[in-house]
VEXDO-622950 format. One record per residue: residue in three letters; x, y, z of N, C-alpha, C in turn. Coordinates in steps of 0.001 Angstrom, whole numbers, plus 500000, padded with zeros to 6 digits. Layout:
N
alaXYZXYZXYZ
...
***
This chain:
263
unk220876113105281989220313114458281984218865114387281533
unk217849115008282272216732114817281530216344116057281090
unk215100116422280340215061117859279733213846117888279906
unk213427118824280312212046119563280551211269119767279332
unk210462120645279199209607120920278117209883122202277668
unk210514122928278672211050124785278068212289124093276769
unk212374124939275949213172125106274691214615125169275530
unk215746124634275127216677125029275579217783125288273913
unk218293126210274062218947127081272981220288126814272815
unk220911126486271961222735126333271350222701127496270171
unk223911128291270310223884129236269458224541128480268640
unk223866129311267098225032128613265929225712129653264935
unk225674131068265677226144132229264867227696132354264267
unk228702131291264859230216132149264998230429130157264164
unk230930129740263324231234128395262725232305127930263747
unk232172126484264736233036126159265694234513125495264829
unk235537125390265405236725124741264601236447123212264323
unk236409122788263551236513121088263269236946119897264225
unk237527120518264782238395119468265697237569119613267559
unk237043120756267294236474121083268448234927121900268376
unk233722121000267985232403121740267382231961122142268533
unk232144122256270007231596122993271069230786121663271507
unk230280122097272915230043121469274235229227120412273691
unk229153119332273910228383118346273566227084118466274498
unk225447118001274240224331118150274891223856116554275281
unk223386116620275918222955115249276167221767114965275996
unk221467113962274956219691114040274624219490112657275248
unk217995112599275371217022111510275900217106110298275045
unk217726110511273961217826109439273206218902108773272791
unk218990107664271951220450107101271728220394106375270152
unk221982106491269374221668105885268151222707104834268319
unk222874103771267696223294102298267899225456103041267900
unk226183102013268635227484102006268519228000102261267095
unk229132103000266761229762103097265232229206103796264405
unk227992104660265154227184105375263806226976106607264599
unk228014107891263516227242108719264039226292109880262596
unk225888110827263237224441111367261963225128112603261939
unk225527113366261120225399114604260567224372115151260365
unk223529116004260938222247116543260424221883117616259817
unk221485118316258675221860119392258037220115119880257518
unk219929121238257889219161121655257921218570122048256436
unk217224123141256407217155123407255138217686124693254421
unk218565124277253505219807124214252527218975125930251713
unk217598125461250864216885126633250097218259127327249246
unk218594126748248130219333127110247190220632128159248043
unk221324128113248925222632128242248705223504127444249247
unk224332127379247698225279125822247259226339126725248424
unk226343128023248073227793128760249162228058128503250551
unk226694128621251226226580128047252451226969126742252409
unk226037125109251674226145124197251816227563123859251342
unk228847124082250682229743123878250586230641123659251541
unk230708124864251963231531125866253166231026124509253944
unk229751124087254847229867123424255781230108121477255476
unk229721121212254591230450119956253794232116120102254272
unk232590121631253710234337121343254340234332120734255879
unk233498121597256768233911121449257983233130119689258384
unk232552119372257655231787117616257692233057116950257744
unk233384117532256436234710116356255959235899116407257368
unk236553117904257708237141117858258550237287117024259713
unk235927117635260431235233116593261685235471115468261572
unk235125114685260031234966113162260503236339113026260071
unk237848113721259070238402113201259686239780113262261147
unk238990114118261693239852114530262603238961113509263865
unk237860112718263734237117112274264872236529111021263957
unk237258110032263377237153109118262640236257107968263265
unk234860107125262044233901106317263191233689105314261816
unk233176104498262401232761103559261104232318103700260293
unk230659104234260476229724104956259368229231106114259932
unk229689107032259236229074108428258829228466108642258216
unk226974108770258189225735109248258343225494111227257819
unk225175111165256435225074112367256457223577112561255777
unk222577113044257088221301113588256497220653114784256211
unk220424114981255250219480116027254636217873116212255024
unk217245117019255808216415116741256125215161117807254785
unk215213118217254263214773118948252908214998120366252860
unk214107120469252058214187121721251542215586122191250850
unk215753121955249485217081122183248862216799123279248164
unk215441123200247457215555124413246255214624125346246675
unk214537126511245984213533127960246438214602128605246972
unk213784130110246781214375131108247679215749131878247228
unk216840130732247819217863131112247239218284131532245889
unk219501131524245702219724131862243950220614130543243190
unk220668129177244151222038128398243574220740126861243612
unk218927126863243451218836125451243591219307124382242679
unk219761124692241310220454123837240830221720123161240888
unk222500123909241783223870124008242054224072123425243578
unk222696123357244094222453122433245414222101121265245229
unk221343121007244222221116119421243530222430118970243228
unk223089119340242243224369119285241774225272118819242896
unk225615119284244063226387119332245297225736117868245997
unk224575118067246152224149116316246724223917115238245969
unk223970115208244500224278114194244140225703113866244025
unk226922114197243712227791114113243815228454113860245442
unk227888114481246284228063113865247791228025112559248298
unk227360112079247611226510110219247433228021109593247146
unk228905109837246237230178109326246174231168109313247027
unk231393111007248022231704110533249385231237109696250453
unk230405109381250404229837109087251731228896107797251009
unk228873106962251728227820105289251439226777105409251560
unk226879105960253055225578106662254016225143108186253951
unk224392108217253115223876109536252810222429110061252744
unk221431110202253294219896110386253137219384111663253050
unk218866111679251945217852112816251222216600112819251481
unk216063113460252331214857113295252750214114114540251791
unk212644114451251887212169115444250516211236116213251794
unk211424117681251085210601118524252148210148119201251282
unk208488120494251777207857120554251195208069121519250003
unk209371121686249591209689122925248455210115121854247383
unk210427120556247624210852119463246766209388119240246061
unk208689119053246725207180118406246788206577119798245830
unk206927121288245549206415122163245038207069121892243651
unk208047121825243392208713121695242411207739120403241733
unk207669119439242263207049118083241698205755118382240767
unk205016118862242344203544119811241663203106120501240537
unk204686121571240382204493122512239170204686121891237951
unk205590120714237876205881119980236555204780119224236445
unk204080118512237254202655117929237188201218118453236872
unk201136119608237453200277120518236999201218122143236959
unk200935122364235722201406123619235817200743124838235944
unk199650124576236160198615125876236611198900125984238067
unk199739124850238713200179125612240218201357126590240397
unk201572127184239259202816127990238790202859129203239777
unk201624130125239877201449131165240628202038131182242122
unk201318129745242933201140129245244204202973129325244256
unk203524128205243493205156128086243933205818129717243649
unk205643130544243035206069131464242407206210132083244027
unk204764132228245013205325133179245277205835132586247043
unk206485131698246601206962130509247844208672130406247314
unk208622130879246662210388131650246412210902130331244815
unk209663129956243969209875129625243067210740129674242001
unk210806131197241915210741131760240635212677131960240743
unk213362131868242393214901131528241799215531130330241453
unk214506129188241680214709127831241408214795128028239727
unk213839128517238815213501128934237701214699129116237186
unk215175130194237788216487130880237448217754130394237392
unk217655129434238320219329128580238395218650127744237259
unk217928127090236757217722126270235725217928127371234078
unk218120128544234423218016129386233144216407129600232252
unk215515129248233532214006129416232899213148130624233837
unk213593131721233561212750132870233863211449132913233189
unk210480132894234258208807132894233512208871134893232915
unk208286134610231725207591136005230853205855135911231390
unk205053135235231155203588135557231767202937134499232306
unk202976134147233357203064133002234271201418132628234492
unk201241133812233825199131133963234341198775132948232990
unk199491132949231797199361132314230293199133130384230641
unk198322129973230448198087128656230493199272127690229907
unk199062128610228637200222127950227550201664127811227960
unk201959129289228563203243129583229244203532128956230454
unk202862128477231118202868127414232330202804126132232046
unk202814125746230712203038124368230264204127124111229483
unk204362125285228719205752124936228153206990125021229030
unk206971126126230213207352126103231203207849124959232010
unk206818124396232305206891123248233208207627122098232298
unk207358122309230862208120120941230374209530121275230018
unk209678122568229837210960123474229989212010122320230995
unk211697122869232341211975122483233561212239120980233599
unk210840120131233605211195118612233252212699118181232523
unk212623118530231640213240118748230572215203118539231067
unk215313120108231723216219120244232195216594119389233350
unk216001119301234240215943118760235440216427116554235187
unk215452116272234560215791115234233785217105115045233139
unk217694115465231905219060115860231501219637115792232808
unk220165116026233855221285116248234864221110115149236143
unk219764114377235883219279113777237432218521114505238282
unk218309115645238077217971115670239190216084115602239131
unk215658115182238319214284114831238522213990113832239248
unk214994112825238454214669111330239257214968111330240785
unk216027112215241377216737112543242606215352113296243438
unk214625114554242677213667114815243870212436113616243583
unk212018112949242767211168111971242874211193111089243724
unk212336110389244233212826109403244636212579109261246165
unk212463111084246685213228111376248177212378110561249368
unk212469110059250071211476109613251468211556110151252325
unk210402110516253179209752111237253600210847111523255070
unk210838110036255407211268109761256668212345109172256785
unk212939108767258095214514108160258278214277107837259580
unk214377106815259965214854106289261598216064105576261657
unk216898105971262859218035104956263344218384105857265221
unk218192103981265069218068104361266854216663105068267332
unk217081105792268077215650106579268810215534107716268171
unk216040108111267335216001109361266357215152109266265002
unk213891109999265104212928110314263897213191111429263016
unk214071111188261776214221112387260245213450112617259808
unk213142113625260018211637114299258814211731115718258818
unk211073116327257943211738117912257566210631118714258067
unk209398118364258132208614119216258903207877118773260660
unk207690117684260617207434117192262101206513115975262117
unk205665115545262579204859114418262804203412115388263649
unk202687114633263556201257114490264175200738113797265484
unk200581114785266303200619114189267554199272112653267787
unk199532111979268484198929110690268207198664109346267422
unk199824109561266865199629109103265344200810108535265265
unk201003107293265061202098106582265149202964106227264467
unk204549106804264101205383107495263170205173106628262167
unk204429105449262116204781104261260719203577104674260176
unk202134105326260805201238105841260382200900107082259950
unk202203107599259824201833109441259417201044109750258062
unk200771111060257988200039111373256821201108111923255848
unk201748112173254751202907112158253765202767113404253791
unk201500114303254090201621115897253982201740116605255149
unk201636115702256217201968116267258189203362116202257844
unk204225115087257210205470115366257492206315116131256706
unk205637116376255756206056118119255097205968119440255185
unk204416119375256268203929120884255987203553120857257342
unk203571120317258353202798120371259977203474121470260925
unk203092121815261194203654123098262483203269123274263690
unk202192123848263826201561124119265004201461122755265952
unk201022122662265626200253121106266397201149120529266954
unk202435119913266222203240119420266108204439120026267321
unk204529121775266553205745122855267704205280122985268853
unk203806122551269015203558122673270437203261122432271490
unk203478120688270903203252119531271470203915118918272449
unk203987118834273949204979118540274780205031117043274674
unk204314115962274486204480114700274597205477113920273768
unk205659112636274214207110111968273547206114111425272253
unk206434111629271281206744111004270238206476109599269815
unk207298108971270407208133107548270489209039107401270200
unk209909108639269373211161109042268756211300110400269209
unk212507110612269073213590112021269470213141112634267632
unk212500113882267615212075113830266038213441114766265878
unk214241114982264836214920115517263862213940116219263178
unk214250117508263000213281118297261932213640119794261644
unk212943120452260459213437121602259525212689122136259576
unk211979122825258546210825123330258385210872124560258678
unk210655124913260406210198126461260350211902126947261398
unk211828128105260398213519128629261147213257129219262347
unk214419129190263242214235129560264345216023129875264529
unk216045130639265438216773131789265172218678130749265755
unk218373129993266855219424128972267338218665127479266963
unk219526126757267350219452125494267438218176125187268350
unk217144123996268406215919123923269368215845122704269995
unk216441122828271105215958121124271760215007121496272942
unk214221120502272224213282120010273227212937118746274135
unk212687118465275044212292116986275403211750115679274515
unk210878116820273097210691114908271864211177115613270788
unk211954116943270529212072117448269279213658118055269206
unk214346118342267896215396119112267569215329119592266300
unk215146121029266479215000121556264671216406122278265077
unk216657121957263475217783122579262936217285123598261818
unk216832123799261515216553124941260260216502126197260874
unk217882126882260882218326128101260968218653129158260192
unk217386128641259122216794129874257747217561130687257198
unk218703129052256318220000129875255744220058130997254635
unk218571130684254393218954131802252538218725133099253332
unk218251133575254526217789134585254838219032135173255955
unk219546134184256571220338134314258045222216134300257452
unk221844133613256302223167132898255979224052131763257070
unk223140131447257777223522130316258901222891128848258807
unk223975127921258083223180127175257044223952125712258993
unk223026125206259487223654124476260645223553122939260105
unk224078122240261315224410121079260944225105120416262440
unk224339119592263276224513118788264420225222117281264139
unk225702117029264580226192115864264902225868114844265953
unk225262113613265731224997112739266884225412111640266974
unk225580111370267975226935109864268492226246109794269898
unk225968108512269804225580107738271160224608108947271426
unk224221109348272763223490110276273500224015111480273327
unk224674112214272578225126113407272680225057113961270939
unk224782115261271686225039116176270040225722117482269651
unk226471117344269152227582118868269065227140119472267978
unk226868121334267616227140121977266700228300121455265967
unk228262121686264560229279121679263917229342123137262733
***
C-alpha cells in the first residue's frame, strides 16, 4: 500500500475490544520479526486515562502473545492534568511489567527540569498547565512573582520528586528511540537534518516545519506533541497525541511488522 501525502484519519473515540483493536493499516515501514511497539501518546497528568488503557495493553498482548513487547511513551506525562504525580508513579512501576519499556522526555518533562534549575522560570511553566503538576506534589504556589518563593518552591519540589524517583526518572529520559524504520520522538524532527543530527530542542518543541513537511524522513517518525483530533498518518509521520487531559482520549497504536492497529 503506498500513502500519499493527504492525512489519512483512524478514529479513536469509542475504546476497541482487546482481542479485536480494529482494521489494521499498512505503513511504508517495517519493525524487525518478534517485536511489536505499543505507542502511547501524551499522557499530561491523567493516571485515570493512562490506567484504563495499560488494562487494555495487558489484555492485547495477552490475548495476541509475541516475544518482546515494546511499550513506548513518547512524553509529555506531567502538566495540565490533575494526577502528574500519580503518572510518574504508574510508569515507574510499569518497568516491572514489561523489560521493554521506553520513556522518552517531552517538552513538559524538560519544563519541570527548568523550574527546579532556575526557578525564576516559575511564571513561564505556570501558565503551560504547571501549577497542577504543583498540586499532585501537594505544593500550591502562594506568590509565584516572590524570588524567594520560587526558590523555596523549586527546592520544595526537588525535594519531593527526589524522595519517590521520580527526579532521577525525568532526568534520565532520551530524547529519541529507533527500531526498525520507526523514529520515537514526542515532538518531530527537522527537515534536512539527519535523525542522529537533531537539535535536542526540535525534538521537543518543533511543529510547523516539521507538520508540514511532505518529504521522507529516513524514518516513519512516531510523534506527540500537538493534538489532533484522530489518529494522523502520513506518508513520513504518525502522531498519536489525541489531547487526553482535554478530550479524555488518552490513544495508543500498536505496531507489528508493516501494520498498525488502534488499541
Amino acid at each position: 500500500m503506498v500513502f500519499k501525502a493527504a492525512t489519512m484519519r483512524m478514529t479513536a473515540k469509542s475504546p476497541p475490544s482487546p482481542d479485536y483493536p480494529g482494521m489494521p493499516v499498512a505503513l511504508p515501514g517495517r519493525l524487525p520479526e518478534g517485536i511489536r511497539i505499543y505507542a502511547v501518546g501524551d499522557v499530561h497528568g491523567r493516571n485515570d486515562l493512562l490506567q484504563a488503557l495499560l488494562e487494555r495493553v495487558r489484555a492485547h498482548v495477552a490475548a495476541n502473545p509475541i516475544t518482546r513487547p515494546h511499550v513506548i511513551f513518547v512524553g509529555d506525562y506531567v502538566d495540565r492534568g490533575s494526577s502528574s504525580r500519580q503518572v510518574v508513579d504508574t510508569l515507574l512501576h510499569l518497568q516491572s511489567d514489561y523489560q521493554d519499556t521506553i520513556f522518552l522526555q517531552g517538552n513538559h518533562e524538560r519544563y519541570v527540569l527548568d523550574f527546579i534549575d532556575n526557578p525564576a522560570s516559575l511564571p513561564d511553566w505556570l501558565r503551560l498547565g504547571g501549577l497542577e503538576t504543583l498540586r499532585s506534589y501537594g505544593l500550591p504556589p502562594h506568590n509565584f512573582l516572590d524570588p524567594r518563593t520560587q526558590e523555596l518552591l523549586a527546592m520544595s519540589l526537588s525535594l519531593a520528586m527526589h524522595q519517590n524517583g521520580h527526579l532521577g526518572f525525568l532526568r534520565n529520559l532520551p530524547s529519541s528511540f529507533i527500531c526498525g524504520d520507526f523514529f520515537f520522538v514526542h515532538a518531530g524532527v527537522r527537515p534536512g537534518v539527519p535523525l542522529d543530527q537533531q537539535n535536542h530542542r526540535d525534538l521537543l518543541e518543533i511543529r510547523k516545519e516539521f507538520l508540514d513537511c511532505t518529504s521522507n524522513f529516513g524514518k516513519m517518525v512516531v510523534h506527540g506533541h500537538t493534538p489532533v483530533s484522530e489518529v494522523e498518518i502520513r506518508s513520513n509521520r504518525i502522531n498519536i497525541d489525541t489531547g487526553a487531559y482535554a478530550t479524555g482520549r488518552l490513544t495508543c497504536v500498536a505496531i507489528e511488522r508493516d501494520r498498525l492497529q488502534i488499541i
